[in-house]
Each structure stands twice: as structure tokens, then as C-alpha cells.
PyMOL CGO cylinders between C-alpha atoms (Angstrom):
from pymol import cmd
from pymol.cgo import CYLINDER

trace = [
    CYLINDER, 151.74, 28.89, 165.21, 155.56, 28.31, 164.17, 0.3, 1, 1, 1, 1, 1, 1,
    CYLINDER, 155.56, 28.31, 164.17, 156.78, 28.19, 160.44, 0.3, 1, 1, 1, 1, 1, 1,
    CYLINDER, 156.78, 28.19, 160.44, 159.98, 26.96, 159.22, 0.3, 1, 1, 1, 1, 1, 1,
    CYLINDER, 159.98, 26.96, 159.22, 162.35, 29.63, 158.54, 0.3, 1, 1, 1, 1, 1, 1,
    CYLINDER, 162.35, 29.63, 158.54, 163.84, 27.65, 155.50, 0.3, 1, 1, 1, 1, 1, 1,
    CYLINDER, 163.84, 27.65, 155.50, 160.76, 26.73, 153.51, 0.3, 1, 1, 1, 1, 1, 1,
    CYLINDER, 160.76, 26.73, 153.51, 158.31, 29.03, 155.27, 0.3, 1, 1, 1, 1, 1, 1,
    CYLINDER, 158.31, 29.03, 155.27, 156.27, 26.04, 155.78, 0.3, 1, 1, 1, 1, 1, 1,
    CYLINDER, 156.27, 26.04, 155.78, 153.55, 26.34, 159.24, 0.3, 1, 1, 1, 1, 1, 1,
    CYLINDER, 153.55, 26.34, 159.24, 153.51, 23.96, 161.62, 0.3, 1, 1, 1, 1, 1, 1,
    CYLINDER, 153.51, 23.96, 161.62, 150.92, 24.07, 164.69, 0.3, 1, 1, 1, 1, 1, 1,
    CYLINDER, 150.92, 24.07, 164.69, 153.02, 24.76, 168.43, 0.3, 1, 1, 1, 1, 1, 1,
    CYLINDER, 153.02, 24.76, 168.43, 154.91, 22.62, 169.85, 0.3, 1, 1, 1, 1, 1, 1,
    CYLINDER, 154.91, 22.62, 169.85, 156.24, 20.80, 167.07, 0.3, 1, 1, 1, 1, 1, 1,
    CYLINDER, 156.24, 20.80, 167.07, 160.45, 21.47, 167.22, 0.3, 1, 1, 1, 1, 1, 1,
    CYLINDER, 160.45, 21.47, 167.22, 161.23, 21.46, 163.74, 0.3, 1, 1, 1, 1, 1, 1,
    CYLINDER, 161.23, 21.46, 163.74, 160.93, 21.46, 160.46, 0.3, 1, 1, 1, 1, 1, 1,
    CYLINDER, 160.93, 21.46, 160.46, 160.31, 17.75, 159.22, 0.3, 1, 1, 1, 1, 1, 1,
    CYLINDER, 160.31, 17.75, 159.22, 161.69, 18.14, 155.73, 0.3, 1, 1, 1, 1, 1, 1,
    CYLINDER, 161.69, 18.14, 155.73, 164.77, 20.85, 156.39, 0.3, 1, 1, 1, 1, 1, 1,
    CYLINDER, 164.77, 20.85, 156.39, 165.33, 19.65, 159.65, 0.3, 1, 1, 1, 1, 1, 1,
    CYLINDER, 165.33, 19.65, 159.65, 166.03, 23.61, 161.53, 0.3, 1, 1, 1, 1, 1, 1,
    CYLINDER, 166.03, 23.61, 161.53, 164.11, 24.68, 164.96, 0.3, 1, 1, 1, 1, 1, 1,
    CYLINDER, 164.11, 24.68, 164.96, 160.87, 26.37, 163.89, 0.3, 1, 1, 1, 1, 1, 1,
    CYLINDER, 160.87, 26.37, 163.89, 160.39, 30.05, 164.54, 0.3, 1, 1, 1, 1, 1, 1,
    CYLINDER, 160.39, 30.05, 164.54, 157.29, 30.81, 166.57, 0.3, 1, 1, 1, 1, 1, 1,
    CYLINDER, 157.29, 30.81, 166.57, 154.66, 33.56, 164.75, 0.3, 1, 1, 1, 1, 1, 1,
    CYLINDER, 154.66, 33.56, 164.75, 153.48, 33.45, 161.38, 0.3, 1, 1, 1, 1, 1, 1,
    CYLINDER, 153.48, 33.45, 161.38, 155.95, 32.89, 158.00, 0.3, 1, 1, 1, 1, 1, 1,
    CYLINDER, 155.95, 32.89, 158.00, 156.83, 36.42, 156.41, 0.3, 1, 1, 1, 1, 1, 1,
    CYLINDER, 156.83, 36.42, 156.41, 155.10, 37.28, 152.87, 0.3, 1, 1, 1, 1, 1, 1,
    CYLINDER, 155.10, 37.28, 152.87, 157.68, 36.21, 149.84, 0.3, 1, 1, 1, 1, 1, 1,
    CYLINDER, 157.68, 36.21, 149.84, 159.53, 38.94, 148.63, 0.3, 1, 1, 1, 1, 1, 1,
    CYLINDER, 159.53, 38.94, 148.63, 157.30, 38.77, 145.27, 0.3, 1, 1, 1, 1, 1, 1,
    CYLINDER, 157.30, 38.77, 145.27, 154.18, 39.08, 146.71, 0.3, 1, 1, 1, 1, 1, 1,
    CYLINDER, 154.18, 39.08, 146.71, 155.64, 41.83, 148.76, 0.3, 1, 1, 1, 1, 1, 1,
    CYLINDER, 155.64, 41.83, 148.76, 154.50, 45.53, 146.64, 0.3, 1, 1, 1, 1, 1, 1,
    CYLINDER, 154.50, 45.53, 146.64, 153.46, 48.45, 146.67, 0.3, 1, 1, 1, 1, 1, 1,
    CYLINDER, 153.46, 48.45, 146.67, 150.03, 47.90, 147.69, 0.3, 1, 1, 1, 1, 1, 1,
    CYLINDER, 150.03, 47.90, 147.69, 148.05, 49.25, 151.10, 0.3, 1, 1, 1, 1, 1, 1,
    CYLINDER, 148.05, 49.25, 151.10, 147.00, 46.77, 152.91, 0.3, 1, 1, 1, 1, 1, 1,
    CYLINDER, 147.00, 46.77, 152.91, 143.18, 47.97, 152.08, 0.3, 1, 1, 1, 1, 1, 1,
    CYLINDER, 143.18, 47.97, 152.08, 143.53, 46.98, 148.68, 0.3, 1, 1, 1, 1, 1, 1,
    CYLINDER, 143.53, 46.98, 148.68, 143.67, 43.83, 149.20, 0.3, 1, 1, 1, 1, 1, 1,
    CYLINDER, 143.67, 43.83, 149.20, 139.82, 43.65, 150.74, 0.3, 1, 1, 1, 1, 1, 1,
    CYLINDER, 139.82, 43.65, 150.74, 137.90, 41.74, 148.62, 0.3, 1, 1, 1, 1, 1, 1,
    CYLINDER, 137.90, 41.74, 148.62, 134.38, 42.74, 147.98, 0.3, 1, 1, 1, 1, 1, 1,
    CYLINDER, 134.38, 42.74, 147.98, 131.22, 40.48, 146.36, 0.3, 1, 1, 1, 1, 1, 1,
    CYLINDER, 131.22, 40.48, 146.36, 131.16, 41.71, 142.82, 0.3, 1, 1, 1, 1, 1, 1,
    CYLINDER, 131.16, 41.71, 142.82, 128.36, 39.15, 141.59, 0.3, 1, 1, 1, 1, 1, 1,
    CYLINDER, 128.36, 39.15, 141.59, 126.45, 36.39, 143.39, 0.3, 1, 1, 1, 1, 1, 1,
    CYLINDER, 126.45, 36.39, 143.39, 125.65, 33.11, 140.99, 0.3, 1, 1, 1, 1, 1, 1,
    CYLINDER, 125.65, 33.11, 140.99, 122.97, 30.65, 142.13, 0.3, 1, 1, 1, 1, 1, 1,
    CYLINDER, 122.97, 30.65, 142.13, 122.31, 27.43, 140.84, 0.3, 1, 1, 1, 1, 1, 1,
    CYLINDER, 122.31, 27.43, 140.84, 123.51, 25.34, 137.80, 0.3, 1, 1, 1, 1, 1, 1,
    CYLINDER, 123.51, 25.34, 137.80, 123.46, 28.10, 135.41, 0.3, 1, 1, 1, 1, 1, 1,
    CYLINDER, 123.46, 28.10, 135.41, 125.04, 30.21, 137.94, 0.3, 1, 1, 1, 1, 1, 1,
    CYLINDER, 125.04, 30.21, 137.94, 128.29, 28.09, 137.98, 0.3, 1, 1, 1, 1, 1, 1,
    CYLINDER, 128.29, 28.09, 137.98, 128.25, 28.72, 134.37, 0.3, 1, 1, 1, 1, 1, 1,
    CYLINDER, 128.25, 28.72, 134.37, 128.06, 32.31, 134.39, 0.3, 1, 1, 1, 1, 1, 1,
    CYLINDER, 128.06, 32.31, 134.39, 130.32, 32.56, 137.11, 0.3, 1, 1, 1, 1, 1, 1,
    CYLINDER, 130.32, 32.56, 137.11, 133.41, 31.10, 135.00, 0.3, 1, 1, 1, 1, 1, 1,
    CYLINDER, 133.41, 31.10, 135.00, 132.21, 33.32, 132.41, 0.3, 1, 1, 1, 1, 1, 1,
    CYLINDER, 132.21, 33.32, 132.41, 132.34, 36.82, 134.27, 0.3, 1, 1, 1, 1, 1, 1,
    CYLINDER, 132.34, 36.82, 134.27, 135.77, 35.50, 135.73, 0.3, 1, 1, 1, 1, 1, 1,
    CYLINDER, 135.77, 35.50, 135.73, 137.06, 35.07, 132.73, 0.3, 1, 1, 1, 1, 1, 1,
    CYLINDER, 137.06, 35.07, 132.73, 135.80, 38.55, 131.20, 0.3, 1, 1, 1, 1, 1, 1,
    CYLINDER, 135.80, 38.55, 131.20, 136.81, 39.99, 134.24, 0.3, 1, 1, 1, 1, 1, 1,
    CYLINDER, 136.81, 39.99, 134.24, 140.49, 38.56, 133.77, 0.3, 1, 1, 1, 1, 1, 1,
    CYLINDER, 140.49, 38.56, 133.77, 140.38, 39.65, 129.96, 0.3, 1, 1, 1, 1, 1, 1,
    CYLINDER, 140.38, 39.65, 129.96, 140.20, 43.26, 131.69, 0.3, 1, 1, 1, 1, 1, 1,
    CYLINDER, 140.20, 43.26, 131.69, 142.79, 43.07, 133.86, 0.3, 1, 1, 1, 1, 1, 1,
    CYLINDER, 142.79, 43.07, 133.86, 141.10, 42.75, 137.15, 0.3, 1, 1, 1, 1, 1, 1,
    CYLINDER, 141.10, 42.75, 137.15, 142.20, 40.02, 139.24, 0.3, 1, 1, 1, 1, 1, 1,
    CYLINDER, 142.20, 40.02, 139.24, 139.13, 38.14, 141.07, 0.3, 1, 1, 1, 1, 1, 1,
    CYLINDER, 139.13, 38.14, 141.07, 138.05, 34.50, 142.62, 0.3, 1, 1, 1, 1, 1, 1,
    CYLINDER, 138.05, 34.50, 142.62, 135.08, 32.60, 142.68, 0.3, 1, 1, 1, 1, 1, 1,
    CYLINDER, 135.08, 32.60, 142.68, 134.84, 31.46, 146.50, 0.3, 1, 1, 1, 1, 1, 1,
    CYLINDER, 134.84, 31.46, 146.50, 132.27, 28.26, 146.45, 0.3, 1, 1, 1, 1, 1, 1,
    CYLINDER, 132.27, 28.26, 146.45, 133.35, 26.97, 143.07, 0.3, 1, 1, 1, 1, 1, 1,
    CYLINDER, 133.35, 26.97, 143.07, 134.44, 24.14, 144.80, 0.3, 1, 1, 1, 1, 1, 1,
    CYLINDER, 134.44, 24.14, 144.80, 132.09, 23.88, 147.21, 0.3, 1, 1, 1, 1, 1, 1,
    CYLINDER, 132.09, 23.88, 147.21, 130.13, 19.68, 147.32, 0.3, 1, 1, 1, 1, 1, 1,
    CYLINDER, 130.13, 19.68, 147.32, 127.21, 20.19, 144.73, 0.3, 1, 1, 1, 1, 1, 1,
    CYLINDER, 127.21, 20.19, 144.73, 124.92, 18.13, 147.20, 0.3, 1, 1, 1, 1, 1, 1,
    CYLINDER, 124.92, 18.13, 147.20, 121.76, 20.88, 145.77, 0.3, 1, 1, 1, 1, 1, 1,
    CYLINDER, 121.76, 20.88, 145.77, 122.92, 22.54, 142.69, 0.3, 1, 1, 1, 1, 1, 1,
    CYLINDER, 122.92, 22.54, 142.69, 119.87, 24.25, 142.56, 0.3, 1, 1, 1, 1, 1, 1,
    CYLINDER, 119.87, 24.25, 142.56, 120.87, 26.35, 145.60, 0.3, 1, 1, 1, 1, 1, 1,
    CYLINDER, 120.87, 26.35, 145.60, 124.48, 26.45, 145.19, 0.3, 1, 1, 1, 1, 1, 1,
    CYLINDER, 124.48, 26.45, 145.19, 125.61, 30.13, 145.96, 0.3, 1, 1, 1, 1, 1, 1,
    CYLINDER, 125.61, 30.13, 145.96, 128.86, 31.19, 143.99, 0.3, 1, 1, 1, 1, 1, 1,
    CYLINDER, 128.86, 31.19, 143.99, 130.34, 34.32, 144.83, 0.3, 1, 1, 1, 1, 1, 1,
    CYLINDER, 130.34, 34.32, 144.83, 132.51, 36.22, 142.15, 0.3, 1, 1, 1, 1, 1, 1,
    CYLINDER, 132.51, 36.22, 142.15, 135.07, 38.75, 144.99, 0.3, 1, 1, 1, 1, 1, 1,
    CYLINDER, 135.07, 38.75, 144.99, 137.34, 41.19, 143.34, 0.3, 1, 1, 1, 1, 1, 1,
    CYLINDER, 137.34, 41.19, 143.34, 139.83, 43.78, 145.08, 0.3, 1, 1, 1, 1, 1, 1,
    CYLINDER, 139.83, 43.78, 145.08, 138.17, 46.94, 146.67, 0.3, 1, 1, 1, 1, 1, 1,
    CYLINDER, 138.17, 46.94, 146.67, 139.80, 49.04, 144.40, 0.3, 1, 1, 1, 1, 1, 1,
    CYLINDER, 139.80, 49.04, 144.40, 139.06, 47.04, 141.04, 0.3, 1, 1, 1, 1, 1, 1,
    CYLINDER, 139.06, 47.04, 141.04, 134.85, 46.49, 142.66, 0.3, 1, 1, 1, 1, 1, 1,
    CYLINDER, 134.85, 46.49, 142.66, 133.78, 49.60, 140.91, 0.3, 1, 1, 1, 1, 1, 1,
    CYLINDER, 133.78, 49.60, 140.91, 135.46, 48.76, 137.14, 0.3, 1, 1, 1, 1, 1, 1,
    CYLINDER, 135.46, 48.76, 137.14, 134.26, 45.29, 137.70, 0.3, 1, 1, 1, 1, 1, 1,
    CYLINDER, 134.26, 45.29, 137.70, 130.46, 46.37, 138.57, 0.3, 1, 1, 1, 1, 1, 1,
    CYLINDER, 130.46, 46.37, 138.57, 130.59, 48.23, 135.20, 0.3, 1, 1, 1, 1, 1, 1,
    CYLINDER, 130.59, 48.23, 135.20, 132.15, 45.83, 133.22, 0.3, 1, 1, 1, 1, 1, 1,
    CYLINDER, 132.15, 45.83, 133.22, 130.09, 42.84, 134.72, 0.3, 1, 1, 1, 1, 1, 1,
    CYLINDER, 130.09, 42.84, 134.72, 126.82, 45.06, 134.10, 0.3, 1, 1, 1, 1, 1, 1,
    CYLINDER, 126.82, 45.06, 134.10, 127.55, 45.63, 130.30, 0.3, 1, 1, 1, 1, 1, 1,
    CYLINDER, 127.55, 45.63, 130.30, 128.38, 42.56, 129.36, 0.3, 1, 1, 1, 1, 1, 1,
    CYLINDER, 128.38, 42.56, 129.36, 125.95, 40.35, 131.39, 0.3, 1, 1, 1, 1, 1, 1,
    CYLINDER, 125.95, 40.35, 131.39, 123.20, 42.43, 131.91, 0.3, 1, 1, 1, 1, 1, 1,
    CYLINDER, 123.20, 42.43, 131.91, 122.84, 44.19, 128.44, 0.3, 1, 1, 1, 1, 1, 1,
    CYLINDER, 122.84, 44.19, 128.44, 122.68, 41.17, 126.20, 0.3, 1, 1, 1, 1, 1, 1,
    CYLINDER, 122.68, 41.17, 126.20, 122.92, 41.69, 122.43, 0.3, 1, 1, 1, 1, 1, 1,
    CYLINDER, 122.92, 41.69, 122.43, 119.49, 41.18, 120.16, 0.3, 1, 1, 1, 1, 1, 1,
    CYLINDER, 119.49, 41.18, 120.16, 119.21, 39.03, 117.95, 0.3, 1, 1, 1, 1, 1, 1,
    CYLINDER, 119.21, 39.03, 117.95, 118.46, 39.89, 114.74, 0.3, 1, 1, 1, 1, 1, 1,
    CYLINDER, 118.46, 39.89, 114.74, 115.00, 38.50, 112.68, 0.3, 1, 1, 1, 1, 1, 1,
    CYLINDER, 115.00, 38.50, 112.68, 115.72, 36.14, 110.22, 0.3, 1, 1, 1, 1, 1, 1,
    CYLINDER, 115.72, 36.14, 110.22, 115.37, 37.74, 106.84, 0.3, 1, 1, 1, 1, 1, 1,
    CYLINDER, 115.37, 37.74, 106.84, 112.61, 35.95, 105.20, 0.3, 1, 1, 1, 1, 1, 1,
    CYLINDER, 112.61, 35.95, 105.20, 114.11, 36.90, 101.87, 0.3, 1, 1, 1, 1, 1, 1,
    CYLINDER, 114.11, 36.90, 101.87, 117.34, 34.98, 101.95, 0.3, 1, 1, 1, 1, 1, 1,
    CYLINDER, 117.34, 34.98, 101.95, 115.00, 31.51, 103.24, 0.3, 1, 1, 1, 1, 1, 1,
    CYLINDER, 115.00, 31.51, 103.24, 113.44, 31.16, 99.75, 0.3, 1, 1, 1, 1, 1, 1,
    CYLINDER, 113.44, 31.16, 99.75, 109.72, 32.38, 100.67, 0.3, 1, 1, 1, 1, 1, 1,
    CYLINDER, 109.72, 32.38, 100.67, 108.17, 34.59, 98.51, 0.3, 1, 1, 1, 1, 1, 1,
]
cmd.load_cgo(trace, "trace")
């Protein structure tokens, strides 16, 4: 591989430069961006399955544990969201957070999908019926 060391663009070998800022390539791979660039070991950025969705319903519950998972603080993906829907009914959706978030996110994925609130009777009284 060689990127451009202007735009950090790739570029497979052998081509000579970049086609857009016109400099010779640099062979290897482009360097992070200084913002993405922190603090962070390298091992915490191994994401682990925190959920697996299956089928229609699945896609649905997917977005929704992202999105409580978000509301949290943890960041997290949902590899084959995009995936072609050729047989929903096996489409596999896998919800991946950070190593070191996996634990927080079991817990909070547990409680809130797994422990569904009752719903309460219907009081009879309030209907009318004696």
C-alpha cells in the first residue's frame, strides 16, 4: 500500500501519485489523525459481541440497544446492519462494543431488554362495569 502524504488518501502500489494533490505517494499505511490519536491502549480498542439480533425483529432491537447503549455513554456498532436482506428471517446483526465498555454494556443491555416492565391490569372500576 502507499497513501498520499497530503490527504492521507491510500492508493494500491505502484500508482506514483496522488491523483487529486498531485505529490509522490509514500509507501506503508497513512498515519492515524492527530484527533483520533489519545490516550487509549491499543487493547481498548478490541471490540467484543455484546448482543446478537436475528431476524426482522432483531434489526429492530438492534437500533434500539444501540441507541440505549449511546444514551449511556458507551460507544458501539451494529456490524450487518447493512448487510442485503435477501432472508430477513435469518439475518444475524451483531451489536460490538469496546472491551473495556463489554461488561457496562452486558448490564445495561440485560436490564433494559431482558427485564421488561409489567403491565398493569386494567382497573375494571374506571371502565364503567359494576
Amino acid at each position: 500500500m502507499a497513501y498520499c502524504p497530503e490527504c492521507l488518501v491510500e492508493y494500491a502500489q505502484g500508482s506514483p501519485e496522488c491523483i487529486d494533490c498531485r505529490v509522490p505517494l509514500v509507501s506503508g499505511s497513512p498515519p492515524l489523525p492527530k484527533d483520533s490519536a489519545n490516550d487509549e491502549d491499543e487493547n481498548d480498542l478490541n471490540l467484543v459481541v455484546a448482543r446478537r439480533f436475528t431476524g426482522r425483529e432483531g434489526r429492530i432491537d438492534a437500533q434500539l440497544a444501540r441507541k440505549v447503549l449511546e444514551a449511556e455513554g458507551i460507544r458501539c456498532v451494529l456490524a450487518g446492519e447493512r448487510a442485503p436482506n435477501i432472508y430477513p428471517a435469518m439475518e444475524l446483526i451483531q451489536l460490538l462494543v469496546i472491551k473495556n465498555d463489554a461488561a457496562r454494556a452486558f448490564e445495561i443491555l440485560h436490564e433494559y431488554l431482558d427485564n421488561p416492565v409489567p403491565i398493569p391490569p386494567e382497573d375494571d372500576s374506571s371502565s364503567g362495569r359494576s
